[in-house]
C-alpha positions as CSV (number, residue, x, y, z in Angstrom):
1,X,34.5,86.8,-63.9
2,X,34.3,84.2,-66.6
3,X,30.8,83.6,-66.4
4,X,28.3,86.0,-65.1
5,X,25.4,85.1,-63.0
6,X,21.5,84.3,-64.7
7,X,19.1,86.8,-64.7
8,X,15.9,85.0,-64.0
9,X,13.2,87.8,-64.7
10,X,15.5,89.4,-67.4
11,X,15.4,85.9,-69.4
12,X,11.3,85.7,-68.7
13,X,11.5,89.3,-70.7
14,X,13.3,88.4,-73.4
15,X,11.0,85.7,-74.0
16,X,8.2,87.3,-73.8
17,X,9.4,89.9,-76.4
18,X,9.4,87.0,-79.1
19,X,6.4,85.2,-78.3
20,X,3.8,87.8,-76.9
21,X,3.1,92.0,-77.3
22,X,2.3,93.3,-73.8
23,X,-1.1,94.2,-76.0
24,X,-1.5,90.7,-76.3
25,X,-0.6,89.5,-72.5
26,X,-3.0,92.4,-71.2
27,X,-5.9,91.7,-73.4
28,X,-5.2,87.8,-72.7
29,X,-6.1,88.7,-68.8
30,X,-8.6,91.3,-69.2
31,X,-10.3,88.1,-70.7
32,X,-9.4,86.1,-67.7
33,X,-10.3,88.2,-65.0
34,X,-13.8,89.1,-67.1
35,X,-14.7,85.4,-67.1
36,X,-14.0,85.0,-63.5
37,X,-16.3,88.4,-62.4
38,X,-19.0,86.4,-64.5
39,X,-18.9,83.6,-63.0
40,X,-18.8,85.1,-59.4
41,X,-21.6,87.6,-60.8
42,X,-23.7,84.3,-61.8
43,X,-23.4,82.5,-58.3
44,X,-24.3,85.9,-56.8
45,X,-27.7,85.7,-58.3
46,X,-28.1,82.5,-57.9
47,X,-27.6,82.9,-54.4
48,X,-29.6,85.6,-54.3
49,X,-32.4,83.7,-56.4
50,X,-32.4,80.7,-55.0
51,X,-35.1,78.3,-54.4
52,X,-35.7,74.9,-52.8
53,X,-34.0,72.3,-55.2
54,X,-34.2,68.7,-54.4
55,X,-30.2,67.6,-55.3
56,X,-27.5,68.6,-56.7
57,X,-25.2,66.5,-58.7
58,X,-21.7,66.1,-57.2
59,X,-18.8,63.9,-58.0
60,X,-19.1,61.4,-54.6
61,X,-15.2,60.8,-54.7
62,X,-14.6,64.4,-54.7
63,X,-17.1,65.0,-51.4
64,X,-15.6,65.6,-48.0
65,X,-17.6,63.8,-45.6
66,X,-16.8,65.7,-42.7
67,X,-19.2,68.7,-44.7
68,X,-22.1,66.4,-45.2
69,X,-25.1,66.9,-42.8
70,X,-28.9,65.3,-42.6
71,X,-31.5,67.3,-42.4
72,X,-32.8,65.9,-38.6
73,X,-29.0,67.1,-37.5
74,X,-29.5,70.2,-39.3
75,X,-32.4,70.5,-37.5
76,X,-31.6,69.7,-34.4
77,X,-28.7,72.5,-34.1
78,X,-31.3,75.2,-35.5
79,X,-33.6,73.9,-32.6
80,X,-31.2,73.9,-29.7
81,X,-29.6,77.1,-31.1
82,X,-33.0,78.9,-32.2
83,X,-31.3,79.1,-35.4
84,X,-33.4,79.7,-38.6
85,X,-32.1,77.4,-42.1
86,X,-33.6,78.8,-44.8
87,X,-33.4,79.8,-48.8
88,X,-30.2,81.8,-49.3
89,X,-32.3,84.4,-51.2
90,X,-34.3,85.5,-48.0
91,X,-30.5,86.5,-45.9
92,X,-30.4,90.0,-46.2
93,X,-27.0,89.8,-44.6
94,X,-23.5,90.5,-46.7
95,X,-21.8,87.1,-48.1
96,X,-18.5,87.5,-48.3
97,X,-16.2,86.9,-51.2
98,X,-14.7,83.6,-49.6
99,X,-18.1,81.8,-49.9
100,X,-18.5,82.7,-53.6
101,X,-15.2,81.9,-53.9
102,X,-16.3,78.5,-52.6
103,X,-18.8,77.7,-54.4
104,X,-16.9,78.5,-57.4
105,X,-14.2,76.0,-56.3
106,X,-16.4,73.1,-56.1
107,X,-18.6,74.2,-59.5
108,X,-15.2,73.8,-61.3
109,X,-14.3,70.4,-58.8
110,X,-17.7,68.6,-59.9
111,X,-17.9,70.3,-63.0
112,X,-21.9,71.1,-61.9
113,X,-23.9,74.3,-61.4
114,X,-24.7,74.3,-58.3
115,X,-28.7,75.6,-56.9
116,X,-31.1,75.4,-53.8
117,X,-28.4,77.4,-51.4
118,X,-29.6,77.2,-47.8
119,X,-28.1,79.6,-44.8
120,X,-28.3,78.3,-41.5
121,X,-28.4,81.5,-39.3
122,X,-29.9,83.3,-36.2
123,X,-33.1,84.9,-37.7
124,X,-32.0,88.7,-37.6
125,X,-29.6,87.9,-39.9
126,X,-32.7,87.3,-42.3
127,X,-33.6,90.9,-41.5
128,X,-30.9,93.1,-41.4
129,X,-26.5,92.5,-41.9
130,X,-24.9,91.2,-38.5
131,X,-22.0,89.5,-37.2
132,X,-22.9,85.9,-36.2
133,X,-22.5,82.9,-37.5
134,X,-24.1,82.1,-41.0
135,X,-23.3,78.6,-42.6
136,X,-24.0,78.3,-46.5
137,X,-25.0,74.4,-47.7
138,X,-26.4,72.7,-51.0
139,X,-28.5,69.9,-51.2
140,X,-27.0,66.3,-52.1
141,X,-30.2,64.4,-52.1
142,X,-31.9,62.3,-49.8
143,X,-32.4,65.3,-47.4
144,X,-28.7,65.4,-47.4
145,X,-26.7,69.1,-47.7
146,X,-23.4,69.6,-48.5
147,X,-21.8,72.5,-46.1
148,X,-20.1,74.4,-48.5
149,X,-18.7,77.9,-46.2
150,X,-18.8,79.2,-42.9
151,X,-18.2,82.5,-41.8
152,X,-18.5,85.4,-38.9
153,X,-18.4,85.2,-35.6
154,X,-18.9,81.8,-33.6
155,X,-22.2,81.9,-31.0
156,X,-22.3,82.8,-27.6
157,X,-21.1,80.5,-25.7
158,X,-24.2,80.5,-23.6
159,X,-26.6,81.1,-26.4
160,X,-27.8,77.3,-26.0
161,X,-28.8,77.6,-22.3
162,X,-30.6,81.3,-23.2
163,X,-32.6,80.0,-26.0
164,X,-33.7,76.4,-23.9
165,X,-36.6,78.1,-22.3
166,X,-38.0,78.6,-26.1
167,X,-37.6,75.2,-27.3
168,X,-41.3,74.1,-25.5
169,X,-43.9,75.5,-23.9
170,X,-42.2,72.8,-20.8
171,X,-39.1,74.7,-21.1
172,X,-41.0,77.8,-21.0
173,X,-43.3,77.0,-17.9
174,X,-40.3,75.7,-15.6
175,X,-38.2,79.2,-16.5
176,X,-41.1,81.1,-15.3
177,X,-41.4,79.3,-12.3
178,X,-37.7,79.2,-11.5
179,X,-37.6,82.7,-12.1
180,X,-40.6,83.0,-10.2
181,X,-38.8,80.7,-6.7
182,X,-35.9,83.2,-7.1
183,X,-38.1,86.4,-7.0
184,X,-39.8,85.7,-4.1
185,X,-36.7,85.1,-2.2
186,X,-35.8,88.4,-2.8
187,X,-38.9,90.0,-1.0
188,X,-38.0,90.7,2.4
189,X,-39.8,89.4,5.4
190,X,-42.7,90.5,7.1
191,X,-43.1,93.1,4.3
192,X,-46.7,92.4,4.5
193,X,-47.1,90.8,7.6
194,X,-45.3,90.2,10.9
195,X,-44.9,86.2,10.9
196,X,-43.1,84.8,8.9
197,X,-45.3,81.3,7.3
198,X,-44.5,78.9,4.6
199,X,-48.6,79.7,3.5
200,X,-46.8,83.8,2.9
201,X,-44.9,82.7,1.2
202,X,-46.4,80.4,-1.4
203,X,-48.9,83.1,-1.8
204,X,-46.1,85.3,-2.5
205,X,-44.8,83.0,-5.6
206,X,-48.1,82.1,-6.4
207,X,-48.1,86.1,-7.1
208,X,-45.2,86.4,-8.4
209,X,-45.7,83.3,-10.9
210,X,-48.7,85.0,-12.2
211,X,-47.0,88.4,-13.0
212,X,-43.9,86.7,-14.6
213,X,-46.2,84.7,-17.0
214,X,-48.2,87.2,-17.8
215,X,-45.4,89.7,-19.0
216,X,-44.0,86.4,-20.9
217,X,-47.8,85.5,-22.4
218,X,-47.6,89.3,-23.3
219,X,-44.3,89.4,-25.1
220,X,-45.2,86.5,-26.9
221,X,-48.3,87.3,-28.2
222,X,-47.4,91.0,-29.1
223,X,-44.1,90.4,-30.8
224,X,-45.6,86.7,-32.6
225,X,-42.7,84.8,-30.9
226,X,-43.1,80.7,-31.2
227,X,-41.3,77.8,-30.1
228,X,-37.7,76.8,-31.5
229,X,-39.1,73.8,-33.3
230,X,-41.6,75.8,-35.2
231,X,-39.6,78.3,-37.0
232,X,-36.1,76.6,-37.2
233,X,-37.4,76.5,-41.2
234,X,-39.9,79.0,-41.2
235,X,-39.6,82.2,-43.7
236,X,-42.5,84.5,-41.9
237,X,-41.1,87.2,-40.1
238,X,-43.4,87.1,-36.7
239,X,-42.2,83.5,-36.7
């Protein structure tokens, strides 16, 4: 053949033989990749220190509005969900690389360091690792946050109607007594006397009502359980 085909990579070698030593290239990204583990190192603590900050200071043009969330909705999501959002540096779960990642994206984006990292999360995950569904945000001001990552697992689909009984004492009161309705259908009849008489049984669920609220006033009390719109932002334990 007249002309023989281009070697692409064999040209890129060439070059680099007259600019650069591999000494050189190799030291070049050793430097590279050390910055980088710095800066990921840095937002690690700071995530793992962080502490109430009143804004951040973000480019606006550069905001996605879709990720930018009041505190009342905030609020009202934790309180529907008995979710806790709280001061990234009391999660005791993992945070994975893609939300460090993240953050690093928009540090270099709004040319900021960012602070005051909250979690949105179910309270274990404040205790111990799991696999729900943590959201990471950053105040913008204004008791505005900026939803920077989510990860794990989405919520039970039924979590909402599970937690409703915790949101008020209301809620509470009209689970036990629905619970209590059903239970006392479930007694046969006559089992403690031969007629059968709407005055049985309303003394059955009047029974029944009692028991069921007691175990619940029990379980409260001994475990320190409250109500959904009393530790959706609350860092004590026995909240």
């Amino acid at each position: 053949m007249l002309f023989h085909k281009t070697n692409i990579e064999e040209k890129l070698s060439i070059l680099k033989e007259k600019t650069i030593s591999e000494k050189e290239i190799l030291n070049h990204v050793y430097e590279i990749l050390k910055k980088e583990s710095e800066k990921e190192e840095h937002i690690t603590k700071r995530l793992k220190d962080s502490k109430n900050s009143a804004t951040n200071t973000f480019i606006f043009d550069e905001l996605e509005s879709h990720r930018i969330f009041h505190i009342s909705q905030i609020q009202k999501i934790c309180i529907d969900y008995r979710l806790r959002f709280l001061d990234s540096r009391y999660f005791k779960g993992k945070i994975p690389q893609e939300a460090i990642s993240e953050v690093k994206r928009l540090e270099k984006i709004h040319r900021t360091e960012i602070k005051g990292f909250k979690i949105m999360a179910p309270s274990k995950l404040f205790k111990l690792e799991d696999k729900d569904d943590p959201l990471l945000f950053a105040p913008i001001g204004n008791e505005y946050y900026y939803l920077i990552h989510k990860w794990g697992n989405d919520l039970h689909p039924l979590r909402k109607l599970l937690v409703w009984p915790f949101k008020s004492i209301v809620n509470l009161a009209l689970t036990t007594l629905v619970i209590s309705y059903f239970a006392t259908l479930l007694v046969p009849n006559g089992l403690f006397s031969k007629s059968n008489t709407s005055a049985e049984f309303w003394m059955i669920f009047f029974f029944m009502f009692k028991s069921i609220g007691a175990v619940v006033i029990f379980y409260g009390f001994a475990l320190g359980k409250n109500f959904n719109p009393a530790i959706w932002n609350s860092k004590y334990f026995n909240a």
